[in-house]
C-alpha positions as CSV (number, residue, x, y, z in Angstrom):
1,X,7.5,-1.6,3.1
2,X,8.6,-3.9,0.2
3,X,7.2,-6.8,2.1
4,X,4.3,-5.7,2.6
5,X,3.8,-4.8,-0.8
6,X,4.1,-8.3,-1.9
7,X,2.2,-9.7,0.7
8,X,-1.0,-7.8,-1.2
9,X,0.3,-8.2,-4.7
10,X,-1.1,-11.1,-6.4
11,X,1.8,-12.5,-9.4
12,X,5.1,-10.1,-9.1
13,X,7.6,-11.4,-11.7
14,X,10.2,-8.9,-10.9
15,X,11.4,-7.6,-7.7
16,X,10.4,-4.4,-6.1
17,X,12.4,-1.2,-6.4
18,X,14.5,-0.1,-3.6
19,X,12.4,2.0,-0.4
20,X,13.4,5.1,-1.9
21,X,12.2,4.2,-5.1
22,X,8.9,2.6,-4.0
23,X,8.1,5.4,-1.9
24,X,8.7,8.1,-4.6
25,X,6.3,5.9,-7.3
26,X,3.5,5.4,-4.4
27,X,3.6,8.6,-3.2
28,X,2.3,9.8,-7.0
29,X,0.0,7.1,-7.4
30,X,-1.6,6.3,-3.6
31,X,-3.8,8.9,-2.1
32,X,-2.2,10.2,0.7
33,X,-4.7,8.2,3.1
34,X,-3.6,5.2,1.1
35,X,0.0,5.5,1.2
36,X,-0.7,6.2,5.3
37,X,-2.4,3.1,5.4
38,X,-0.1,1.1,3.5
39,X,3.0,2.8,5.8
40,X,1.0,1.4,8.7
41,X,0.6,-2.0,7.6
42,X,4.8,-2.1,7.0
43,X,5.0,-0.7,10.5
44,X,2.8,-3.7,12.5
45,X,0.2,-1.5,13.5
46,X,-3.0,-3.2,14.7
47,X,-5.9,-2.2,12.9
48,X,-7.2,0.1,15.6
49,X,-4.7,1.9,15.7
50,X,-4.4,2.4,12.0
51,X,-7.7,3.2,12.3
52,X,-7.3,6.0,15.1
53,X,-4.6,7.1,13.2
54,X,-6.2,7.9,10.3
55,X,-9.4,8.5,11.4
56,X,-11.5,6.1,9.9
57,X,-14.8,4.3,10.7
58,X,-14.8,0.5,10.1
59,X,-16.5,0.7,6.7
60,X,-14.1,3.7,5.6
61,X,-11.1,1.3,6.8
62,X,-12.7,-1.9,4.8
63,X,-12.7,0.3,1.5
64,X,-9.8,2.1,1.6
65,X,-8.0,-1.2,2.3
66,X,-10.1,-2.6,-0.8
67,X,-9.3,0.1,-3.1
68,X,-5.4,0.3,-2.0
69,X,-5.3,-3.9,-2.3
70,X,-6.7,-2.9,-6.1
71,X,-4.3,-0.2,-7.1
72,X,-0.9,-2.5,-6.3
73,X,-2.5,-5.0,-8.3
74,X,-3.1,-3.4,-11.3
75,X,-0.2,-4.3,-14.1
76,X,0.5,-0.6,-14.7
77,X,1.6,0.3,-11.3
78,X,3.2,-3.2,-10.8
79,X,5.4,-2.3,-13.7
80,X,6.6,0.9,-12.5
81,X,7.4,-0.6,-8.7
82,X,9.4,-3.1,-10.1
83,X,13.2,-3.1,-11.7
């Protein structure tokens, strides 16, 4: 998951927290669609089947990939993924 994490994360000075870690923080800050997506993306699924997964439409899928792109770049939760 950590690298996919920075693959959406714009500047990242530190380096990411262990799995454990990371999944602990983004499980409190992610709605729970959000940390499935995000889970998904790590994993290599296509976007279908993220999509059939989670039930989503493509418009759903667009901003809930939007809004989940926003939250891991916003400086709070970048501080409290990284050591």
């Amino acid at each position: 998951m950590t690298q996919e994490i920075e693959k959406h994360i714009r500047i990242l000075i530190h380096p990411l927290k262990d799995e454990e870690a990371l999944n602990e923080v983004l499980k409190v800050k992610l709605t729970k669609k959000e940390f499935k997506l995000l889970k998904a993306w790590a994993a290599g699924h296509t976007v279908e089947q993220i999509r059939e997964k989670l039930n989503l439409d493509e418009a759903r899928y667009a901003e809930l990939s939007s809004k989940l792109i926003k939250k891991l770049n916003q400086e709070k939760l970048k501080q409290e993924i990284s050591l």
